[in-house]
C-alpha positions as CSV (number, residue, x, y, z in Angstrom):
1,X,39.1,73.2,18.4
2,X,38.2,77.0,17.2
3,X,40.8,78.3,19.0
4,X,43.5,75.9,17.8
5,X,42.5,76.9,14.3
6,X,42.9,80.1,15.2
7,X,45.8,80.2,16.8
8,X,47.3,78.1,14.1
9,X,46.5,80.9,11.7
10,X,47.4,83.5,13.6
11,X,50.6,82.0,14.0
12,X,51.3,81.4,10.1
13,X,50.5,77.9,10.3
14,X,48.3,76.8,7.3
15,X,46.7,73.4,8.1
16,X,47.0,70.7,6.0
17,X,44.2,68.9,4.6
18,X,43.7,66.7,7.6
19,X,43.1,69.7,10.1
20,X,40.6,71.0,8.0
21,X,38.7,67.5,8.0
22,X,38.9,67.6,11.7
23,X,37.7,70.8,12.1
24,X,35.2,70.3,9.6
25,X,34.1,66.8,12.1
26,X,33.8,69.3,14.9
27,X,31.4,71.8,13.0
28,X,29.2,68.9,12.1
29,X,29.3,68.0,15.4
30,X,28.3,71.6,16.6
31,X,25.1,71.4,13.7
32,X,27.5,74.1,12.1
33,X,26.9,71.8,8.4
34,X,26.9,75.1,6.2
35,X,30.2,76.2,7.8
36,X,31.9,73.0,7.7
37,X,31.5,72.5,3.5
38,X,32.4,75.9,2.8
39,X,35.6,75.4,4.5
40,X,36.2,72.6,2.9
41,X,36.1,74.2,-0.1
42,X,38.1,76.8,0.9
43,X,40.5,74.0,2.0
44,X,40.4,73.0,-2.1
45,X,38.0,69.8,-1.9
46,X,35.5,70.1,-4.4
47,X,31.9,68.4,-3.5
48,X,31.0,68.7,-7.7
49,X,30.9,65.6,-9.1
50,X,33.4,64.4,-12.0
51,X,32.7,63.3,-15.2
52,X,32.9,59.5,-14.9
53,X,34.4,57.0,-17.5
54,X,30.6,56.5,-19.0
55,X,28.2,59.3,-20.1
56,X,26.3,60.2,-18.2
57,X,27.8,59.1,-14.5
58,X,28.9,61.6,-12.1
59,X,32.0,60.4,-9.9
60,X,32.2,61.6,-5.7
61,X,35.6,60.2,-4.1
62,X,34.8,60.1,-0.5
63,X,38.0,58.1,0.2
64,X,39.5,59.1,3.7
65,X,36.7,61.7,4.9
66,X,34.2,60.7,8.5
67,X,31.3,59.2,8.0
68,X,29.6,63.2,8.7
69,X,31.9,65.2,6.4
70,X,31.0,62.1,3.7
71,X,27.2,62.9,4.4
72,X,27.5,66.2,3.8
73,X,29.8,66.3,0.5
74,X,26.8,63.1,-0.7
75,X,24.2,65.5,-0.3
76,X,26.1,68.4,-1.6
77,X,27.3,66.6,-4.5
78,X,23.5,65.7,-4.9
79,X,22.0,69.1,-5.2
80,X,24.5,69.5,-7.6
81,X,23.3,66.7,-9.8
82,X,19.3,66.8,-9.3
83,X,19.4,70.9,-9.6
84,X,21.3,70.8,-12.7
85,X,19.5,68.7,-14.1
86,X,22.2,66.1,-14.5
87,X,21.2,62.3,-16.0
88,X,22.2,59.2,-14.8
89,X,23.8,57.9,-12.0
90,X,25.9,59.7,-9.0
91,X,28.3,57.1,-8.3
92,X,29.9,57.8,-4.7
93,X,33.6,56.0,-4.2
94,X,33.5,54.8,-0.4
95,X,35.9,52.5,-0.4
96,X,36.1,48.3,0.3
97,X,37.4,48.2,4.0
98,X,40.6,47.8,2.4
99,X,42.8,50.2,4.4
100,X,40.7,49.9,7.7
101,X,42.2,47.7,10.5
102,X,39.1,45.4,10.1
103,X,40.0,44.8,6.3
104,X,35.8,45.6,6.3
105,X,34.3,48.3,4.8
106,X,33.5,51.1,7.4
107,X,32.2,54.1,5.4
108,X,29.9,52.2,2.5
109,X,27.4,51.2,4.7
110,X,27.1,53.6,7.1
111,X,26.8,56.2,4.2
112,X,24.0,53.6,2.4
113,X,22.1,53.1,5.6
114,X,21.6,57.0,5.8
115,X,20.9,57.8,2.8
116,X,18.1,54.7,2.3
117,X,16.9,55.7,6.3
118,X,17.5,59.2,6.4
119,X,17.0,60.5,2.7
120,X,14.7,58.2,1.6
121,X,16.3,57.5,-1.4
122,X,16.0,53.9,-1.3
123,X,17.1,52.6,-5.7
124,X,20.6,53.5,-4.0
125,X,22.6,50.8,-4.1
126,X,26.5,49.2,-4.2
127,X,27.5,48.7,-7.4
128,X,27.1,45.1,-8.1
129,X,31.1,44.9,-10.1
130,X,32.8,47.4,-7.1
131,X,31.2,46.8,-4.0
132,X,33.4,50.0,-2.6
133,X,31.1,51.9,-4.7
134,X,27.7,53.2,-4.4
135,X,25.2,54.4,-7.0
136,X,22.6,56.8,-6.8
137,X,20.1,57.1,-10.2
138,X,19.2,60.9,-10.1
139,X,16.0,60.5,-11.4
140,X,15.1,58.9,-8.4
141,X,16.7,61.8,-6.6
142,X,14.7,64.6,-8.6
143,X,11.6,61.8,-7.9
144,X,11.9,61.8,-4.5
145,X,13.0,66.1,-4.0
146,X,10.0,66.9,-6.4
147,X,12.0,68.6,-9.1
148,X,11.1,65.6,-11.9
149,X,9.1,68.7,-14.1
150,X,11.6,71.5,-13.4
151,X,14.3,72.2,-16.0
């Protein structure tokens, strides 16, 4: 997969947006986490949370990215939040199943049972009006990462 990428560079080729999810797949699959976000970024996907319609909400489309590259932007776009002292809630767009062969959600919760299992953060939750949402309070983010005194 390195060596495609490269050779697709070296060639003149840019990859599209696609490519760079793959390849970004294939450093999460190598424990290469670090490496696989910051291309991403390079690649123009941003991993800050929006401004949501409501004050205080923070908006995370994860529409179209593997269930590992959505782990990674979730807990990037949570160290955003919690470090910056954000309010509210990080609402993460996963989708409803809608576009998946199955017509059943895939991504919600695979993405929910990690983060209750895996990050302990367990006041996360689908939105009860969009189930192809989830919400996160950060409070309960800062709670559980110790930062609920630091400003």
């Amino acid at each position: 997969l390195m060596g495609l990428m490269a050779g697709m560079l070296k060639d003149g080729i840019e990859p599209d947006l696609e490519i760079e999810r793959v390849y970004a797949l294939g450093l999460c699959s190598s424990e290469r986490q670090a490496d696989a976000l910051a291309l991403l970024r390079e690649g123009g996907l941003s991993f800050q949370p929006r401004v949501g319609d409501h004050p205080e909400t923070w908006i995370l489309d994860l529409h179209g990215l593997p269930l590992e590259v959505a782990l990674l932007a979730s807990h990037a776009a949570l160290s955003h939040v919690a470090l910056d002292n954000k309010e509210g809630d990080l609402v993460l767009i996963v989708g409803k199943g809608l576009h998946s062969s199955s017509q059943l959600p895939i991504l919600a919760p695979a993405l929910l049972q990690a983060i209750h299992d895996e990050w302990g953060l367990d006041q996360a939750a689908l939105v009860k009006r969009n189930a192809g949402r989830i919400r996160i309070p950060i409070a309960s983010v800062r709670t559980h990462w110790g930062l609920e005194g630091r400003r």
